[in-house]
C-alpha positions as CSV (number, residue, x, y, z in Angstrom):
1,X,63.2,-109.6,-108.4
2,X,66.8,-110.4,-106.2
3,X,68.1,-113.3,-106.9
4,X,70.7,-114.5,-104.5
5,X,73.5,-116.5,-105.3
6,X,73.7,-119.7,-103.7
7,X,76.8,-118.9,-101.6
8,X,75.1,-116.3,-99.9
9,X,71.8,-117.9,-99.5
10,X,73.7,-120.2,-98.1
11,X,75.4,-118.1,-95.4
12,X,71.8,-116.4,-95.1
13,X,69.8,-119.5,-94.1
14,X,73.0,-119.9,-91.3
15,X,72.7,-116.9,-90.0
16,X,69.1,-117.6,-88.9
17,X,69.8,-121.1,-88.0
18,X,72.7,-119.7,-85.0
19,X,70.4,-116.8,-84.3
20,X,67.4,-119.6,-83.2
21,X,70.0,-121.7,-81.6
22,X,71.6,-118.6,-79.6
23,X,67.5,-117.4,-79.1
24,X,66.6,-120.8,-77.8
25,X,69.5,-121.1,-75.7
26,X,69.1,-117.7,-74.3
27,X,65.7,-118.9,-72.9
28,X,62.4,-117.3,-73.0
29,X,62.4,-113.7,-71.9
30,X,61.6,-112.8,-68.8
31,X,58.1,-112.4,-67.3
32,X,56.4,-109.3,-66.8
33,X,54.4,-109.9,-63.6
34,X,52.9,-113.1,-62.2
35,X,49.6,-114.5,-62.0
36,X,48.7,-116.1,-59.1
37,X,45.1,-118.0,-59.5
38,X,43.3,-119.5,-56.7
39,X,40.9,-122.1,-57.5
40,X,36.9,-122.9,-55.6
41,X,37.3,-126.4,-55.5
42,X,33.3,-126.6,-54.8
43,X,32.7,-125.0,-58.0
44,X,35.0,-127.1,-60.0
45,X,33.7,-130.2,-58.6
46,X,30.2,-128.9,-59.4
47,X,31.4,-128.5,-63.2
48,X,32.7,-132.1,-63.0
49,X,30.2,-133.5,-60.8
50,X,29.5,-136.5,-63.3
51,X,33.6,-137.5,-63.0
52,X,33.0,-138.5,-59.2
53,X,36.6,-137.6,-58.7
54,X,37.4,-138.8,-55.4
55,X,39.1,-135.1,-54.2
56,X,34.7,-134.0,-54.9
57,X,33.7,-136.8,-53.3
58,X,35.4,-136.5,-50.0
59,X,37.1,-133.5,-49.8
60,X,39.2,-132.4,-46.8
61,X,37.3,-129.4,-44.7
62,X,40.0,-127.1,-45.9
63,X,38.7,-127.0,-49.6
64,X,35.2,-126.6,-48.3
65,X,36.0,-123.2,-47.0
66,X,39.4,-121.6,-48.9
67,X,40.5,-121.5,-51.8
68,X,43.3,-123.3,-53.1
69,X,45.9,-122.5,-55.7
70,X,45.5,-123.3,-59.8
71,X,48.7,-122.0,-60.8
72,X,51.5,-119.6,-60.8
73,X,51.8,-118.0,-64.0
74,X,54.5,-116.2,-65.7
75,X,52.9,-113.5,-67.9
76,X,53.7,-110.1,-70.1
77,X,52.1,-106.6,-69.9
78,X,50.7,-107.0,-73.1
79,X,48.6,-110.1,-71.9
80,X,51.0,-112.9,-73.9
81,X,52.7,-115.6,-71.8
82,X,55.4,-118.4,-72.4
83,X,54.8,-121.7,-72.4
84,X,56.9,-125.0,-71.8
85,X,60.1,-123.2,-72.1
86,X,61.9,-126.4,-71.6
87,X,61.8,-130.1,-71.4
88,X,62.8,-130.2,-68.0
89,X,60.6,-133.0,-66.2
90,X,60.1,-132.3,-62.5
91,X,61.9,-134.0,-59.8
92,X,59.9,-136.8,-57.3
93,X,62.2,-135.5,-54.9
94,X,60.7,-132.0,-55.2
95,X,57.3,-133.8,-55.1
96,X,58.3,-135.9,-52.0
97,X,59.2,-132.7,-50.2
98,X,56.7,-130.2,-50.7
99,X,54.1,-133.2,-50.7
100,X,52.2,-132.2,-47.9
101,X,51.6,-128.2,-48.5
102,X,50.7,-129.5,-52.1
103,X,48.3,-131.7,-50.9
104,X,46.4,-129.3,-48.8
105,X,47.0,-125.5,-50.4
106,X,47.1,-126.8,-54.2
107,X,45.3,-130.1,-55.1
108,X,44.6,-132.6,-57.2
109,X,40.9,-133.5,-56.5
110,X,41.2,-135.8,-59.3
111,X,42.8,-138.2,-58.0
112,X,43.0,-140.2,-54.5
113,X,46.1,-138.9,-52.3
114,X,47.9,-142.5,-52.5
115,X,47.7,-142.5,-56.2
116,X,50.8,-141.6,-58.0
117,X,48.5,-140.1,-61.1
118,X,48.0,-137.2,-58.0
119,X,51.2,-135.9,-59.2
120,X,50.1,-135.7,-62.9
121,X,48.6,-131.9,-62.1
122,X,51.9,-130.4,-60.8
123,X,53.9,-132.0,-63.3
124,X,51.7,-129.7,-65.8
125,X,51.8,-126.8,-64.3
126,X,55.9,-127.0,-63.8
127,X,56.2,-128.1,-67.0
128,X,53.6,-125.3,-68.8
129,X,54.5,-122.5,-66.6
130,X,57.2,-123.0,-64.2
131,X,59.5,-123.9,-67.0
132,X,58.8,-120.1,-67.8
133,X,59.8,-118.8,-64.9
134,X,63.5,-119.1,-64.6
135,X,63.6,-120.5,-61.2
136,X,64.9,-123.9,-59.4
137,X,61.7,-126.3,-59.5
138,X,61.8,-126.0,-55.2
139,X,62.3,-122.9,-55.6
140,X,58.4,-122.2,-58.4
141,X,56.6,-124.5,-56.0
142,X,57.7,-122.7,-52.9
143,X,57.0,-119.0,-53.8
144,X,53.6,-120.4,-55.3
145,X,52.5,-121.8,-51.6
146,X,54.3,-118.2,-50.4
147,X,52.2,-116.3,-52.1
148,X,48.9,-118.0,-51.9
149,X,46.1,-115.5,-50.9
150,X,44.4,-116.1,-47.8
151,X,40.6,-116.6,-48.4
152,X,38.3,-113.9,-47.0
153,X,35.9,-114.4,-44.0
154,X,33.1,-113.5,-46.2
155,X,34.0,-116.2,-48.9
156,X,34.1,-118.8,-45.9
157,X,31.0,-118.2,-44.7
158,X,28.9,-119.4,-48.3
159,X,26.0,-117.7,-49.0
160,X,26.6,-114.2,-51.3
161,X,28.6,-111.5,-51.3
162,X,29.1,-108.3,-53.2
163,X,32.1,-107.9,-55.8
164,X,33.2,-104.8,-55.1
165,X,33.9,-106.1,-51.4
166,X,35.1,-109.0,-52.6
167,X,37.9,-107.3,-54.6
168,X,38.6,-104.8,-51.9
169,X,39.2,-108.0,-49.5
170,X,41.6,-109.3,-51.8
171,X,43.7,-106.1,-52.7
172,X,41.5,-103.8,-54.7
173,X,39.5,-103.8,-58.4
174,X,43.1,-103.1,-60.0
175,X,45.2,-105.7,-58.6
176,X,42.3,-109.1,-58.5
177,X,40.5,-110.3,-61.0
178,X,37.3,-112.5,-60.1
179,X,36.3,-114.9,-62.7
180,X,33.4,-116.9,-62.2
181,X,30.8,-119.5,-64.3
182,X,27.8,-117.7,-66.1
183,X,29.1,-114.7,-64.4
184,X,27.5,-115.4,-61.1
185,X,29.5,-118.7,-59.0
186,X,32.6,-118.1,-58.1
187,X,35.4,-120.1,-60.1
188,X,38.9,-118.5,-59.3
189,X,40.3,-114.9,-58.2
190,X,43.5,-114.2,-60.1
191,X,46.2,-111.3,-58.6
192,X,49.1,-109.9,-60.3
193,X,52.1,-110.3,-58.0
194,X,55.8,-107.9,-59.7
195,X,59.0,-110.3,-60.4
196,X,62.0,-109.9,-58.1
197,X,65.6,-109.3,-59.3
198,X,66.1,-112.8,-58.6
199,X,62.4,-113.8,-61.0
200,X,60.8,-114.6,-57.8
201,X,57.0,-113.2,-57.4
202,X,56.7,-110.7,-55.1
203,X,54.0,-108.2,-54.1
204,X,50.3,-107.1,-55.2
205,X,50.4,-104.9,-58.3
206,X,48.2,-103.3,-61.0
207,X,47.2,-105.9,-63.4
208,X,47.4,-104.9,-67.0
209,X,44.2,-104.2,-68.9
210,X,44.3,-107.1,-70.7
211,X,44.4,-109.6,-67.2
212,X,41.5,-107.4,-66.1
213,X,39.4,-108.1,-68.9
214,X,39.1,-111.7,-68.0
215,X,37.2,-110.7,-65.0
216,X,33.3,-111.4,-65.8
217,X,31.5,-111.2,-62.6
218,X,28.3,-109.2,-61.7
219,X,27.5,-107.5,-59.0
220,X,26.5,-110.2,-56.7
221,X,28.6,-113.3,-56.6
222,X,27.3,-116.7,-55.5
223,X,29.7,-118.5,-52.9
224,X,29.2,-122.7,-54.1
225,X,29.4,-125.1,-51.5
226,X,30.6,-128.5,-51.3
227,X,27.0,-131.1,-50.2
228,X,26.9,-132.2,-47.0
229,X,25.6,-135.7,-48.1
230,X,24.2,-138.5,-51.0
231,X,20.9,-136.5,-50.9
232,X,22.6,-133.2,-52.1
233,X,24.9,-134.7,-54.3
234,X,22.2,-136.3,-56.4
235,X,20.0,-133.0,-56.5
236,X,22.1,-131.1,-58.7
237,X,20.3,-128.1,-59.1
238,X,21.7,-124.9,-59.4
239,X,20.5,-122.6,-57.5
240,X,19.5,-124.5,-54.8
241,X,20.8,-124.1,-51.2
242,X,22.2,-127.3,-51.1
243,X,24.8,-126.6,-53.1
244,X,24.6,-123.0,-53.0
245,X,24.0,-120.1,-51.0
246,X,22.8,-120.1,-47.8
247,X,21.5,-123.9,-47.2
């Protein structure tokens, strides 16, 4: 067995002590690809409807019909991603200004509009994943709404629709990923966007194998719906048109 003597476990237990500090002032390294997920607010509402969040309650006719954005998400190839790479809280100033595209393209249906709790959601997703991404907190928010994908007719419309189609509408089977509850209701379609020179997203690419994989779909895909009034709300059964489908 070495034994070390204690001047040079000394100088040992140094070395790794400025290597953490150089490490952790470096910063995290830099993302692979993006993931940009888009959220079905009807769905998630359904999977909360005993929360009577006011955003599921009286949601704006936009949400109804599109999808809206969860997050923008710095990841690696190998299917890995950083996390709350700093302590950097994110400004009200940034809030203030971007306010109105957050409110409509990615909300908090958790909480009423006037409440300041609404900003709770944003604040997370800076400080998981925009921390990560080694740009200006204007500058995370603003490529997120960039890039938000525009929802297909056929997703507008309700009712069913095939995943293959689905995926083409959105790119192509390599580049979205369609996630959804018990395989069939649509929850979120992912797509991997490449990092600019400057870490900005950019365009559709191939997502790795390992952001495929979290695609469980079948075939068919149910479209859910937001109720059109008390009667449907109280229903709550799957399945039925009220919610779902073509009702």
């Amino acid at each position: 067995m070495l034994l070390l003597a204690p001047n040079v476990l000394s100088c040992f237990r140094g070395l790794v002590a400025a290597t953490t500090l150089i490490l952790s002032l470096a910063g995290p390294t830099p993302p692979d690809l993006y993931i940009m997920a888009m959220s079905h607010q009807p769905e998630f509402c359904y999977q909360h409807k005993s929360e009577g969040w006011e955003g599921c309650q009286h949601p704006r006719d936009y949400w109804k019909t599109h999808l809206t954005i969860h997050g923008l998400w710095p990841e690696y190839s190998d299917g890995s991603w950083p996390s709350t790479c700093t302590r950097e809280p994110l400004s009200n100033q940034v809030i203030e200004e971007l306010k109105e595209g957050l409110d409509m393209y990615w909300p908090n249906v958790k909480e009423p509009e006037s409440d300041a709790e609404r900003d709770e959601f944003w604040r997370h997703e800076w400080s998981k994943h925009g921390t990560c991404s080694g740009l200006k907190q204007k500058a995370y928010f603003e490529s997120a709404l960039k890039h938000a994908m525009p929802t297909p007719e056929m997703i507008q419309r309700g009712s069913t629709v095939d995943k293959a189609a689905l995926l083409e509408a959105y790119g192509g089977s390599d580049r979205v990923v369609a996630v959804c509850i018990n395989g069939r209701y649509l929850s979120e379609v992912r797509s991997c966007l490449s990092v600019g020179e400057d870490g900005s997203p950019q365009g559709q690419i191939p997502c790795p194998h390992k952001a495929l994989q979290e695609g469980n779909c079948g075939d068919t895909i149910i479209i859910p719906r937001f109720p059109t009034n008390v009667k449907e709300v109280n229903r709550n059964l799957r399945g039925a048109s009220t919610w779902y489908g073509d009702g």
